[in-house]
MDTraj code that builds the backbone (N, CA, C; nanometers):
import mdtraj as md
import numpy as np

residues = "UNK UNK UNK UNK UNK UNK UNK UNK UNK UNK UNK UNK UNK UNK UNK UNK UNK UNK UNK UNK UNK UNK UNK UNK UNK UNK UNK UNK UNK UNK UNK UNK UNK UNK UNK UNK UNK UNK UNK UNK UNK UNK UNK UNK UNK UNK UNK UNK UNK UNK UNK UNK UNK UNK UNK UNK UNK UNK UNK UNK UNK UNK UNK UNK UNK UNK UNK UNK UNK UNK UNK UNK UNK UNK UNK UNK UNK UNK UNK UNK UNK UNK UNK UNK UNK UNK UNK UNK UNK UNK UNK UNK UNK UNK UNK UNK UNK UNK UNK UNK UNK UNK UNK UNK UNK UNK UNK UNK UNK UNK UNK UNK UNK UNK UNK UNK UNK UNK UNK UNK UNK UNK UNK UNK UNK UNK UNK UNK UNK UNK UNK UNK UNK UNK UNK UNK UNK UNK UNK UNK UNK UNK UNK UNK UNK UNK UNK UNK UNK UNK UNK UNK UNK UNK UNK UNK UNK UNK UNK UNK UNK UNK UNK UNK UNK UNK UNK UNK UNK UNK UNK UNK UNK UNK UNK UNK UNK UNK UNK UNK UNK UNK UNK UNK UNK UNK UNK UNK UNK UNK UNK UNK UNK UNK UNK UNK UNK UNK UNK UNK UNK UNK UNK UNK UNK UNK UNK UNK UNK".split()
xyz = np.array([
    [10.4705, 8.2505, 12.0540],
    [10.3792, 8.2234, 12.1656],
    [10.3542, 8.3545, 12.2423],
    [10.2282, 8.3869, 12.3067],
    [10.1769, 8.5457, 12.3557],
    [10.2716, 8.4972, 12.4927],
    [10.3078, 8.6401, 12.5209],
    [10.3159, 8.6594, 12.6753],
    [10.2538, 8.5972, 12.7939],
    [10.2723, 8.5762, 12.8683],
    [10.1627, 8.5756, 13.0002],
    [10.2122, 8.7027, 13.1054],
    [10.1203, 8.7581, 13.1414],
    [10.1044, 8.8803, 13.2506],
    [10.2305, 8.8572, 13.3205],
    [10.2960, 8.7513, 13.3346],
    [10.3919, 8.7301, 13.4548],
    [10.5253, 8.8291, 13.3622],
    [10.5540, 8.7543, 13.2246],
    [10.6096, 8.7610, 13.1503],
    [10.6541, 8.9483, 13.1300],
    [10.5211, 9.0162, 13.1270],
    [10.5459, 9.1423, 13.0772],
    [10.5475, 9.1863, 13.2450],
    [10.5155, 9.1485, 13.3137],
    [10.5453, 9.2248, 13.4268],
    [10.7093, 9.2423, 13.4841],
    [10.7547, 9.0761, 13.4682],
    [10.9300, 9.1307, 13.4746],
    [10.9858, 9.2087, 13.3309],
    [10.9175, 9.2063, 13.2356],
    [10.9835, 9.3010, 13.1530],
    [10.9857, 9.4537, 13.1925],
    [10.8828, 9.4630, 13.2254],
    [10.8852, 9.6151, 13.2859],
    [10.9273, 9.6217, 13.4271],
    [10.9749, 9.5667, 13.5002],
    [11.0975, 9.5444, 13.5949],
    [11.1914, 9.5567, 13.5842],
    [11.2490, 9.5235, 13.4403],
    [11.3873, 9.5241, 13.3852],
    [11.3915, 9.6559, 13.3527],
    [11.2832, 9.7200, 13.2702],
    [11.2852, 9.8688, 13.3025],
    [11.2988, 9.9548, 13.3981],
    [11.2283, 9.9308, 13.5203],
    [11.2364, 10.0387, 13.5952],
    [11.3584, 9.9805, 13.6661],
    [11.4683, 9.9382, 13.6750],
    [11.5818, 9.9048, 13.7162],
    [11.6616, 10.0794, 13.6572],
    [11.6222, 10.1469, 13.6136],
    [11.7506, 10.2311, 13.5487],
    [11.6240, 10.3845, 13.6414],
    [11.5412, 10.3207, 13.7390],
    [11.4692, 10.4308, 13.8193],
    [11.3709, 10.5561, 13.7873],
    [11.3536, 10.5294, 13.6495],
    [11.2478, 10.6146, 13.5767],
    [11.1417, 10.5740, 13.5894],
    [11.0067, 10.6648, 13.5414],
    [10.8935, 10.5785, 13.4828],
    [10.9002, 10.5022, 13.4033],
    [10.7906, 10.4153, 13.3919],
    [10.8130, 10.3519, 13.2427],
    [10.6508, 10.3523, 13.2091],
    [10.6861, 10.3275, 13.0312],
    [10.5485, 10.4145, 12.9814],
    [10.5377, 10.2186, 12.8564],
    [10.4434, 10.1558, 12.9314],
    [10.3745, 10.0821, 12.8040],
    [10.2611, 10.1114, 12.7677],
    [10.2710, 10.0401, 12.5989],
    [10.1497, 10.0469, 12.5439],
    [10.0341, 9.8846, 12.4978],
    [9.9798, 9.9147, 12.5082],
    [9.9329, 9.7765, 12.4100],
    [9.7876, 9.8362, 12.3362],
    [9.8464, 9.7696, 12.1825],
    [9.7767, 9.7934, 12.0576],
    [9.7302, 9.6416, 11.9984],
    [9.6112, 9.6776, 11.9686],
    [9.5578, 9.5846, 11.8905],
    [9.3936, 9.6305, 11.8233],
    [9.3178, 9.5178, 11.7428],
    [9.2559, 9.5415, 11.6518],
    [9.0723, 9.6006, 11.7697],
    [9.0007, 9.6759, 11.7142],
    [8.8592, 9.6957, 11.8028],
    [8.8139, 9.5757, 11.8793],
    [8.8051, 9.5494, 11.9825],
    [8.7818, 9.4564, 12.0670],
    [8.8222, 9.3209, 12.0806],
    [8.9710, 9.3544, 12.0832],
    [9.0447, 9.2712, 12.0807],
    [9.0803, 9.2408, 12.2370],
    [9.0037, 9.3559, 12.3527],
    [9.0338, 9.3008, 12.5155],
    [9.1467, 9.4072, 12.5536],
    [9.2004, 9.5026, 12.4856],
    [9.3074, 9.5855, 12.4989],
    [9.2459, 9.6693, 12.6569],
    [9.1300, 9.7144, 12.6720],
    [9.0931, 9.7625, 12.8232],
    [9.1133, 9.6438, 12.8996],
    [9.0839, 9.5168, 12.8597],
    [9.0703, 9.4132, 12.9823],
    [9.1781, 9.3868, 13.0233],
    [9.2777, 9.3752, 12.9259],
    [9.4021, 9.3311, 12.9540],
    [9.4942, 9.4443, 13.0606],
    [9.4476, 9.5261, 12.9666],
    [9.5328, 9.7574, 13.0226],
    [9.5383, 9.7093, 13.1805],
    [9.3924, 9.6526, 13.2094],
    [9.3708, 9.6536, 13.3638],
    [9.4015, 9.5460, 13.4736],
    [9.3960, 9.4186, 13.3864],
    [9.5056, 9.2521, 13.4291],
    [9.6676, 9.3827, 13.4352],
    [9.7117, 9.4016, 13.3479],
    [9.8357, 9.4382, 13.3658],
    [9.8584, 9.5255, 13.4774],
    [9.7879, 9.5928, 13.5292],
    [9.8206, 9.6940, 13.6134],
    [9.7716, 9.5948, 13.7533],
    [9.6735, 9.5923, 13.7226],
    [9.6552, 9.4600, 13.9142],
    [9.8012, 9.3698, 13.9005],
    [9.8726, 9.3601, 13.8133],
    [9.9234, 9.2470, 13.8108],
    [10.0642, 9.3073, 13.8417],
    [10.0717, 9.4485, 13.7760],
    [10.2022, 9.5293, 13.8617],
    [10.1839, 9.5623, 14.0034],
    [10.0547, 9.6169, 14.0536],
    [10.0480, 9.6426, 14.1559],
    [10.0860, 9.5368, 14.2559],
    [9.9912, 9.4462, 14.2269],
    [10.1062, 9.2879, 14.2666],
    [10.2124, 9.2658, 14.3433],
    [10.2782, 9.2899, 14.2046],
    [10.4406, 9.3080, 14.2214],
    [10.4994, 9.4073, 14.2917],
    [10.4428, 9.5244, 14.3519],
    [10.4705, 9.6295, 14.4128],
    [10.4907, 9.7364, 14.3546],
    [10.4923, 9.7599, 14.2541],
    [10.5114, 9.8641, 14.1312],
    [10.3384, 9.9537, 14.1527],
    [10.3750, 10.0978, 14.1337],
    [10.2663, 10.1570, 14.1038],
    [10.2307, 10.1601, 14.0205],
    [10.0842, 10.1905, 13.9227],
    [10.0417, 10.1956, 13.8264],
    [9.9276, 10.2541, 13.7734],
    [9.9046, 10.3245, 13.6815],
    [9.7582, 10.3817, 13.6086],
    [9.7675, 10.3453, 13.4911],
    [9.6272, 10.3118, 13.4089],
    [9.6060, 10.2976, 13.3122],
    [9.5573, 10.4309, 13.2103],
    [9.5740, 10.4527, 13.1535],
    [9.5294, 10.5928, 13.0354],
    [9.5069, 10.5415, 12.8845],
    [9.3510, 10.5667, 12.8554],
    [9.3391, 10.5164, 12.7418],
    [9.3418, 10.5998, 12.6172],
    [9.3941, 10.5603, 12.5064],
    [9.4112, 10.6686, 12.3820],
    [9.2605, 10.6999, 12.3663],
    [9.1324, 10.6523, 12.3871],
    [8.9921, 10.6887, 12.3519],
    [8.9866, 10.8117, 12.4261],
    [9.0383, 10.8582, 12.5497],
    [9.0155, 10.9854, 12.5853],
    [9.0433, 11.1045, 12.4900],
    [9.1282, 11.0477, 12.3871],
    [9.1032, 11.1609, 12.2882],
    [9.0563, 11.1238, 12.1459],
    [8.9160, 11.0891, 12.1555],
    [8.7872, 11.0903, 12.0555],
    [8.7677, 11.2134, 12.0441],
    [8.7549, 11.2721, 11.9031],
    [8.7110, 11.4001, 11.9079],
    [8.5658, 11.3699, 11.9864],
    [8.5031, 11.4784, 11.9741],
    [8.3614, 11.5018, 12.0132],
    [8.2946, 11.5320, 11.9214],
    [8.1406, 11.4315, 11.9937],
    [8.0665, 11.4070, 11.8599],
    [8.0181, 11.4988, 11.7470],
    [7.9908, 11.6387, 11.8466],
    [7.9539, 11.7679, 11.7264],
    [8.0990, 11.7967, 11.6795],
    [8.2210, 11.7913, 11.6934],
    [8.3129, 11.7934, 11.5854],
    [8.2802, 11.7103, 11.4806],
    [8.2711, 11.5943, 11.4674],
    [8.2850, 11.4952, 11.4038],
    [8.1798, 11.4629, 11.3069],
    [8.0722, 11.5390, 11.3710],
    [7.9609, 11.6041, 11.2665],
    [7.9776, 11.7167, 11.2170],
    [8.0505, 11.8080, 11.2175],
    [8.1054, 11.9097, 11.1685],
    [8.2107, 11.8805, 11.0601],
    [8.2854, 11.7580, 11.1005],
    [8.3751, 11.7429, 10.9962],
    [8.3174, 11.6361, 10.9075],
    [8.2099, 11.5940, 10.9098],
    [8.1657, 11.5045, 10.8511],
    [8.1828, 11.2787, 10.9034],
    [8.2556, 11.3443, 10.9756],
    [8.3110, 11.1902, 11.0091],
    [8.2381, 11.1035, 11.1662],
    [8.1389, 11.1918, 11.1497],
    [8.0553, 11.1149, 11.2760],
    [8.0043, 10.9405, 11.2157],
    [7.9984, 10.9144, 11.1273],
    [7.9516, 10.7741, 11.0655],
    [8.0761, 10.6742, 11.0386],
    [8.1495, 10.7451, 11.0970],
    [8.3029, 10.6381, 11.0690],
    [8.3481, 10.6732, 11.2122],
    [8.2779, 10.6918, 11.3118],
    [8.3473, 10.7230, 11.4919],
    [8.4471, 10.6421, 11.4949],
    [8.5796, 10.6355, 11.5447],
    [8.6606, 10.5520, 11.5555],
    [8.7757, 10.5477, 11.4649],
    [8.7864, 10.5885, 11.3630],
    [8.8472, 10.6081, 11.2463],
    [8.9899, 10.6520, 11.3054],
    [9.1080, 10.6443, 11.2018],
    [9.2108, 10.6495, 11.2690],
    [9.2023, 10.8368, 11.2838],
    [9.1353, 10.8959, 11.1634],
    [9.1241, 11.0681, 11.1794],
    [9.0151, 11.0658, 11.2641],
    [8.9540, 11.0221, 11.2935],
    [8.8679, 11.0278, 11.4477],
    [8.9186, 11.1251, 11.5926],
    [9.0526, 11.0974, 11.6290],
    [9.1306, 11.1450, 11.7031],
    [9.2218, 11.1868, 11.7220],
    [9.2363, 11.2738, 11.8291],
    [9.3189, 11.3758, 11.8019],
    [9.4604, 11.3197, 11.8209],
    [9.5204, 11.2921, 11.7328],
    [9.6769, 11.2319, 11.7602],
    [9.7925, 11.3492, 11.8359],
    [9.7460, 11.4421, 11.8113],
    [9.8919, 11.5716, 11.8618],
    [9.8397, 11.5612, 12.0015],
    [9.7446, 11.5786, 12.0160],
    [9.7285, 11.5943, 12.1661],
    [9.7674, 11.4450, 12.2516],
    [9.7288, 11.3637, 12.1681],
    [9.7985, 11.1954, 12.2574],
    [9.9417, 11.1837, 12.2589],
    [10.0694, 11.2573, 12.1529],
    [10.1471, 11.3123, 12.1563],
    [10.1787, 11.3611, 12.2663],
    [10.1273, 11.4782, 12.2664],
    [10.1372, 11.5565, 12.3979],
    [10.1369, 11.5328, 12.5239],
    [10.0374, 11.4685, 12.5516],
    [9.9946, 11.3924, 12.6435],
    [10.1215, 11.2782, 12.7262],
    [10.1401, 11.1682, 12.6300],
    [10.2634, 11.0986, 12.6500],
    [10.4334, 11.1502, 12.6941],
    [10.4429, 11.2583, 12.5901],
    [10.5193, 11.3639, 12.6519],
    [10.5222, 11.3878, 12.8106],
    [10.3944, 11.4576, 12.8115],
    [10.4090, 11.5240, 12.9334],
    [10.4362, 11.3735, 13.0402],
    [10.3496, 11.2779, 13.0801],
    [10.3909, 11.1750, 13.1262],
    [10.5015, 11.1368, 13.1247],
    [10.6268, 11.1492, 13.0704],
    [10.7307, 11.0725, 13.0418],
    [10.8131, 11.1623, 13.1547],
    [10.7726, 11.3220, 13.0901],
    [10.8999, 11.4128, 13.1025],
    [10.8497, 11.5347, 13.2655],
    [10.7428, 11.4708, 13.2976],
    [10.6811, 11.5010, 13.4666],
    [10.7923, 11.5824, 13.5567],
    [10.7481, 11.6888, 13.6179],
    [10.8323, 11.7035, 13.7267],
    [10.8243, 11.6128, 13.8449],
    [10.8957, 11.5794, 13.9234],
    [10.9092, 11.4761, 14.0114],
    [10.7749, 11.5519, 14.1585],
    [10.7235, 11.6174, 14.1266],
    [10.6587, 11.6910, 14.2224],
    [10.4979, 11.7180, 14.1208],
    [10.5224, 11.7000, 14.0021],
    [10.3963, 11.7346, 13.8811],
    [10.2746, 11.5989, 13.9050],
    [10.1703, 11.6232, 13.8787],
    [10.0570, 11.5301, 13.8398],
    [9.9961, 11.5818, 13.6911],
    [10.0169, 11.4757, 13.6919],
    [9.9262, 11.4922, 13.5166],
    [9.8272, 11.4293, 13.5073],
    [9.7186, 11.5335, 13.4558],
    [9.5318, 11.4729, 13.4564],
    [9.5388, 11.4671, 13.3116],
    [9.4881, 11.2969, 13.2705],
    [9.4160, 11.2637, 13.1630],
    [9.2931, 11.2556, 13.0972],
    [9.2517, 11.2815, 13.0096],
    [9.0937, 11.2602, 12.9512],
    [9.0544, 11.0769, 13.0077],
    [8.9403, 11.0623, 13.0052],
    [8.9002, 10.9160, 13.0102],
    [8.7764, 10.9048, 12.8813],
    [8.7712, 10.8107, 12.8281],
    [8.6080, 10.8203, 12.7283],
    [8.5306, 10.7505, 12.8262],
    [8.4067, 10.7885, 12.8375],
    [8.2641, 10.7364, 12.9033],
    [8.2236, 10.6903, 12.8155],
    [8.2015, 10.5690, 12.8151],
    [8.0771, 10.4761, 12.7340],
    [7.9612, 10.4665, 12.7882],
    [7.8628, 10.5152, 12.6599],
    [7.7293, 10.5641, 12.7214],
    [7.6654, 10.6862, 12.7004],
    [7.7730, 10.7872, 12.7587],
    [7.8043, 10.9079, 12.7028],
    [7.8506, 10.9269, 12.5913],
    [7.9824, 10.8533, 12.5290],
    [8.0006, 10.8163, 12.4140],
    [8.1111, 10.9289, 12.3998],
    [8.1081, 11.0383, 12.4747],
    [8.2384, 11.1120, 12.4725],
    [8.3262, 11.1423, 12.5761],
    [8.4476, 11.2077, 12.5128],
    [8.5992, 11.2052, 12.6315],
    [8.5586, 11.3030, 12.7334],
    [8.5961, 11.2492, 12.8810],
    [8.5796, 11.3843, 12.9711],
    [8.7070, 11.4116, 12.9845],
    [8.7482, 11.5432, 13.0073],
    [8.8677, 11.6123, 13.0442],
    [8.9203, 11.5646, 13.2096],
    [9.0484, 11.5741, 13.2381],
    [9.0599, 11.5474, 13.3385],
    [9.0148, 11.4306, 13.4547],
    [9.0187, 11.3253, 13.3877],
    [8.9143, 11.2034, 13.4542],
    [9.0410, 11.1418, 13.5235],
    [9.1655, 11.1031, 13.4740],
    [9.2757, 11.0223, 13.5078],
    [9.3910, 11.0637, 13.6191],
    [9.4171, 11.0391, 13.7047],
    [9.5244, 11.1214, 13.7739],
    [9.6543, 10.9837, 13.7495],
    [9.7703, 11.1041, 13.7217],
    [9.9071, 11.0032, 13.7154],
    [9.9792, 11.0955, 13.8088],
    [9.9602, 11.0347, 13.9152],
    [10.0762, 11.1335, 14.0328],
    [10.1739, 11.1237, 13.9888],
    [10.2525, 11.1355, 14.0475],
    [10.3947, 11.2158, 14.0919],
    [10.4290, 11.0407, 14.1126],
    [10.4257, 10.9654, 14.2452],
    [10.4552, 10.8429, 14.2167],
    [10.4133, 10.7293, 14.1867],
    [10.3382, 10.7633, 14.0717],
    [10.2975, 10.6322, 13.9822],
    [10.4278, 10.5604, 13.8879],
    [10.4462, 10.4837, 13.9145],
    [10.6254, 10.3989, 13.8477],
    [10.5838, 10.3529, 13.6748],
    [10.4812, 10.3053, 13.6634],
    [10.4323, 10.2644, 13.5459],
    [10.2983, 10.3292, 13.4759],
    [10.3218, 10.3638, 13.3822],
    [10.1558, 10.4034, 13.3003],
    [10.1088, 10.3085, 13.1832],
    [10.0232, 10.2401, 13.1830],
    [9.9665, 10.1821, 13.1068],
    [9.8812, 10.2643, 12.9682],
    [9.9443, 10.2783, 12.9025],
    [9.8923, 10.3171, 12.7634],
    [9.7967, 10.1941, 12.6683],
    [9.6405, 10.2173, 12.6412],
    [9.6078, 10.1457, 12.5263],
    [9.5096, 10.2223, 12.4003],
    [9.5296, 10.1439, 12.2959],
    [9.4019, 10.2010, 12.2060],
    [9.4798, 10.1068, 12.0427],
    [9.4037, 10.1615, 11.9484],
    [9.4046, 10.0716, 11.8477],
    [9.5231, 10.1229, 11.8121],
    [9.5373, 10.2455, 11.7659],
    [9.6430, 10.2910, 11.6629],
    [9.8073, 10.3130, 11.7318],
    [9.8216, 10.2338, 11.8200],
    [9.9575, 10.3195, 11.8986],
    [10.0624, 10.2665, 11.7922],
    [10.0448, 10.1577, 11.6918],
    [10.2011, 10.1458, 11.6530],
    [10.1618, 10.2137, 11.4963],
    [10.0934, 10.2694, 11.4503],
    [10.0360, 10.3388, 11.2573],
    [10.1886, 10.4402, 11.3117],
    [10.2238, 10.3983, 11.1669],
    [10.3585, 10.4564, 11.1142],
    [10.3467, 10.5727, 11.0372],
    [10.2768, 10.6757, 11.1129],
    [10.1976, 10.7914, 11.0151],
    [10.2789, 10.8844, 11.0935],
    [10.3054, 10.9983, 11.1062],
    [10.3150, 11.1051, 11.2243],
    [10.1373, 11.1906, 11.2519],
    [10.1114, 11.2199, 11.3651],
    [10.1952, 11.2086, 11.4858],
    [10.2056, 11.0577, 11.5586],
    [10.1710, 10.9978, 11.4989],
    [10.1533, 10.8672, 11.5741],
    [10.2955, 10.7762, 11.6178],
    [10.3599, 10.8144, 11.4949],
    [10.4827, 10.7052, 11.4726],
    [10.6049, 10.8303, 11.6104],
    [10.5435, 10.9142, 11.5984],
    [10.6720, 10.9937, 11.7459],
    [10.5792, 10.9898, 11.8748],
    [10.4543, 10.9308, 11.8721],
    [10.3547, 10.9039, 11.9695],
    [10.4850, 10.6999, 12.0348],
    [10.4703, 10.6966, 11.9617],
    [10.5422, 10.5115, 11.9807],
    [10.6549, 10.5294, 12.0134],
    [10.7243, 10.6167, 11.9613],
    [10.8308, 10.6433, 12.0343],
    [10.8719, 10.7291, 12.1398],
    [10.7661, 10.7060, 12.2180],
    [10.7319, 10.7922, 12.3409],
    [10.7231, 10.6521, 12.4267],
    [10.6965, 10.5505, 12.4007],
    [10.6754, 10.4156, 12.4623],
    [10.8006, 10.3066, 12.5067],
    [10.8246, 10.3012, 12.6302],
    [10.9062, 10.1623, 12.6478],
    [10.8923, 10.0696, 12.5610],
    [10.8048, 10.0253, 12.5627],
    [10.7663, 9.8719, 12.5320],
    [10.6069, 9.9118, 12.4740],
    [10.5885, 9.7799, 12.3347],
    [10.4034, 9.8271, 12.3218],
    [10.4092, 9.6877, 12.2725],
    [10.3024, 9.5859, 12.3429],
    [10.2910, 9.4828, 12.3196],
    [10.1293, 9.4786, 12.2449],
    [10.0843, 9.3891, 12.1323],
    [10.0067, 9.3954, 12.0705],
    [9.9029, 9.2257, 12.1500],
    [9.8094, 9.2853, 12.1583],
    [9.7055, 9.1927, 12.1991],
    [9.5964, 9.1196, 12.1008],
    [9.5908, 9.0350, 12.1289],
    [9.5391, 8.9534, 11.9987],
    [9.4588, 8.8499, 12.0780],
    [9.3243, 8.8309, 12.0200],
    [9.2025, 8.6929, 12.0725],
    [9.1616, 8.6690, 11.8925],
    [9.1140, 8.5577, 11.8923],
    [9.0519, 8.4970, 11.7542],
    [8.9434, 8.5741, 11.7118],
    [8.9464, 8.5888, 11.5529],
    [8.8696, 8.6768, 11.5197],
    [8.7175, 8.6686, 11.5359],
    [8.6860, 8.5729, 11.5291],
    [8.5348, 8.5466, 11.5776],
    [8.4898, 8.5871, 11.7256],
    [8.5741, 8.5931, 11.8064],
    [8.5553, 8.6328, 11.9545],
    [8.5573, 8.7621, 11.9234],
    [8.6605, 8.8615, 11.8555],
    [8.6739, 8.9853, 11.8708],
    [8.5209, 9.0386, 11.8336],
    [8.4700, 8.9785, 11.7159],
    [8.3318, 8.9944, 11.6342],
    [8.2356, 9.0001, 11.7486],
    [8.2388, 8.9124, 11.7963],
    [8.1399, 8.8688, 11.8954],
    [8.1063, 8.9554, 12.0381],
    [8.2434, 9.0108, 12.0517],
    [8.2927, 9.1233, 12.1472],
    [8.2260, 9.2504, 12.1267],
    [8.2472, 9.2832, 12.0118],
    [8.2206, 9.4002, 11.9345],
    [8.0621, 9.4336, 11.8989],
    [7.9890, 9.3533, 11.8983],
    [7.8476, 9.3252, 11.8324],
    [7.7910, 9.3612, 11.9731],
    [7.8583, 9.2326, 12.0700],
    [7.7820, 9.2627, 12.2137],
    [7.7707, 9.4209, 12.3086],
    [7.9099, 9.4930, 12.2572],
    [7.9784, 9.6153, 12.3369],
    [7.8932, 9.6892, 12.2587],
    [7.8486, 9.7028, 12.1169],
    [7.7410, 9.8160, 12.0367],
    [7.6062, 9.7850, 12.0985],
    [7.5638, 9.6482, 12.1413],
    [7.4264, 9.6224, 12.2112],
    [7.3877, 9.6925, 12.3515],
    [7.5517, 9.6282, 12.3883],
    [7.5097, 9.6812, 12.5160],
    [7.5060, 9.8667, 12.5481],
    [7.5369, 9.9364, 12.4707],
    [7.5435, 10.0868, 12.4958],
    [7.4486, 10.1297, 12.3432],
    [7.3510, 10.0484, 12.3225],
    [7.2167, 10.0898, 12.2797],
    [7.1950, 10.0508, 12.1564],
    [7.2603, 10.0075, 12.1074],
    [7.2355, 9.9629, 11.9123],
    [7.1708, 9.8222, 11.8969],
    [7.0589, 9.8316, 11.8776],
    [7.0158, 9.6759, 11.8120],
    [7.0613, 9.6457, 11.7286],
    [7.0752, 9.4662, 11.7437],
    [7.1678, 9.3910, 11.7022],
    [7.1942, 9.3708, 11.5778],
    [7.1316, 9.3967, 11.5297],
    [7.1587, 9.3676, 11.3293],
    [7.2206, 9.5604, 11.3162],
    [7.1897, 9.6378, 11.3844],
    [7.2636, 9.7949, 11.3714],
    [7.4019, 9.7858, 11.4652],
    [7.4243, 9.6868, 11.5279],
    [7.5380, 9.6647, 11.5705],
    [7.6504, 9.5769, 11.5247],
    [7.5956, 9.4549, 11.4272],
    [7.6853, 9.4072, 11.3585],
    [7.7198, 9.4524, 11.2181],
    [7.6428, 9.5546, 11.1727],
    [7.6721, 9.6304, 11.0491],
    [7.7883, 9.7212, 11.1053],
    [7.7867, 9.7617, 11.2246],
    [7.8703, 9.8538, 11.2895],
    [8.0313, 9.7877, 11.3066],
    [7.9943, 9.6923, 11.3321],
    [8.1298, 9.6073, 11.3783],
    [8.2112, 9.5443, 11.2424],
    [8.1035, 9.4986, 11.1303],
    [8.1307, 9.4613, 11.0076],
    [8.1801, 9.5933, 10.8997],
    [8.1474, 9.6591, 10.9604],
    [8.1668, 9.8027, 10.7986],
    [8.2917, 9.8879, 10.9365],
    [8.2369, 10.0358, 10.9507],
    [8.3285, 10.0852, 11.0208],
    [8.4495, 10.0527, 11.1214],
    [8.3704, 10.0018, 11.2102],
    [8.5199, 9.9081, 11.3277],
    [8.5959, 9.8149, 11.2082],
    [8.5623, 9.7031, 11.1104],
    [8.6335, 9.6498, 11.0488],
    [8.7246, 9.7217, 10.9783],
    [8.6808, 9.8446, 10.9115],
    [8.8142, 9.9273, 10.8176],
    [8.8956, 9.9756, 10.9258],
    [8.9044, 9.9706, 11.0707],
    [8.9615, 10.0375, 11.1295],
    [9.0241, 9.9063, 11.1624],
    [9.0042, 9.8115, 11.1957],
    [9.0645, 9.6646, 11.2267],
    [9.1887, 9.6517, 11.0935],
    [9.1219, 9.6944, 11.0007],
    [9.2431, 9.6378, 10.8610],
    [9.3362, 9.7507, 10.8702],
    [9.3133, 9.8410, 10.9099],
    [9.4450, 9.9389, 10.9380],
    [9.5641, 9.8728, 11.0871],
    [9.4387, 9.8413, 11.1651],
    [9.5404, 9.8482, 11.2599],
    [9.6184, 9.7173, 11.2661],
    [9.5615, 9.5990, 11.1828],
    [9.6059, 9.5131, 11.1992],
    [9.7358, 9.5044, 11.1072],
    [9.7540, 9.5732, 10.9869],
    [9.8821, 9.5891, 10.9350],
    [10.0206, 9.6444, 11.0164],
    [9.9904, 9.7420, 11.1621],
    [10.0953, 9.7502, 11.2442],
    [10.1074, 9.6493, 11.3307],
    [10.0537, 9.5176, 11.3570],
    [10.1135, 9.4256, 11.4316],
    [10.2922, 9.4375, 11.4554],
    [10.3301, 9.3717, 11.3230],
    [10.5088, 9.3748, 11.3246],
    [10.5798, 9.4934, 11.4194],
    [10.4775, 9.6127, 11.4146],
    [10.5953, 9.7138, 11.5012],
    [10.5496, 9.7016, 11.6327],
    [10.5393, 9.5657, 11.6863],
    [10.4927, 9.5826, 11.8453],
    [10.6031, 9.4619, 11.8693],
    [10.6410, 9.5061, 12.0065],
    [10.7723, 9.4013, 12.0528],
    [10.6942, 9.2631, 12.1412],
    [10.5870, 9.2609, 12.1210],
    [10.5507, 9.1475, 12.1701],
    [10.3940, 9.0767, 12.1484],
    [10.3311, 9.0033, 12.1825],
    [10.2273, 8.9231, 12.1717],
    [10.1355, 8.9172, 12.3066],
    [10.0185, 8.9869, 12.3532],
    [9.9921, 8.9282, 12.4867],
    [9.8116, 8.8719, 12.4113],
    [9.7578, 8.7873, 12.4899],
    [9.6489, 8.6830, 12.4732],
    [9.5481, 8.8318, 12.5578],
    [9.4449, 8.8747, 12.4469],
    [9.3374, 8.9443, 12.5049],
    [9.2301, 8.9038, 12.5469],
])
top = md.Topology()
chain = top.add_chain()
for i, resn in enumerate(residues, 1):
    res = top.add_residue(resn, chain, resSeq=i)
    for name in ("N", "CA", "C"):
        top.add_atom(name, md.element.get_by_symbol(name[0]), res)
traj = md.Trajectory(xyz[None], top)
């Protein structure tokens, strides 16, 4: 049975009991609600009194003239799409903060369609960071020492016809007519769905997207 928000919020309570940050993730398949949820979870810590930011792995999409350079602009999204060392890095630095440090994250603009530098601020006392994107649990490196950079990474899951439906609407709405948007959601986002959906098992939990 999935989580409910209440559920993962005392879990990460039980974490910050030992006075650190704590760093979740949640992974799941292309529009599976992983932003909607990123952001229920964090109103829902704040709530609770806990600080919180969300940081999404899309801030590191390559950019689009890379990706036409490397050839892989027609597969955007792809798990080689992005830059994994730097989300590495990134998590790192978050974890291992000076108590006086802020760390600025990329954000992706939809619309724009690419990552801006520096969009995210994680002060100094933010207690929790919300990590999401498709690939956080792929058992590849850098990814698989990317997860183990994570407290906790709970995998989010809605029925596949909703996710479809999600996905078709989110390519419409940022400019693709609709039969160029469900080819989009059916061919590319889907090979990226069958990857990510084989790391379900390495996520410690279930939340309803």
């Amino acid at each position: 049975m999935p989580l409910s928000l209440d559920d993962a919020v005392a879990q990460v309570a039980v974490l910050r009991l030992a006075g650190r940050r704590v760093v979740v993730g949640l992974a799941g398949e292309p529009g599976s609600g992983k932003s909607t949820t990123a952001t229920a979870l964090r109103e829902a810590l704040v709530a609770a009194g806990t600080s919180a930011v969300v940081v999404p792995m899309d801030g590191f999409h390559l950019a689009g003239s890379t990706l036409a350079r490397l050839g892989r602009l027609d597969r955007k999204g792809a798990v080689d799409t992005f830059d994994a060392a730097g989300w590495l890095a990134l998590l790192r630095r978050v974890r291992r903060a000076e108590p006086d440090e802020t760390v600025w994250a990329p954000d992706y603009v939809r619309g724009l369609e690419e990552a801006v530098a520096g969009s995210i601020e994680v002060a100094p006392d933010v207690e929790v960071v919300v990590v999401e994107g498709n690939y956080l649990l792929v058992d590849d490196e850098p990814w698989r020492s990317a997860r183990a950079e994570l407290d906790l990474a709970w995998w989010v899951e809605v029925p596949q016809a909703e996710r479809l439906r999600r996905l078709v609407a989110r390519h419409v709405r940022h400019g693709m007519a609709e039969e160029a948007a469900l080819a989009w959601a059916t061919g590319p986002d889907e090979r990226s769905a069958a990857l990510v959906r084989a790391t379900r098992p390495r996520a410690d939990g279930v939340l309803a997207g």
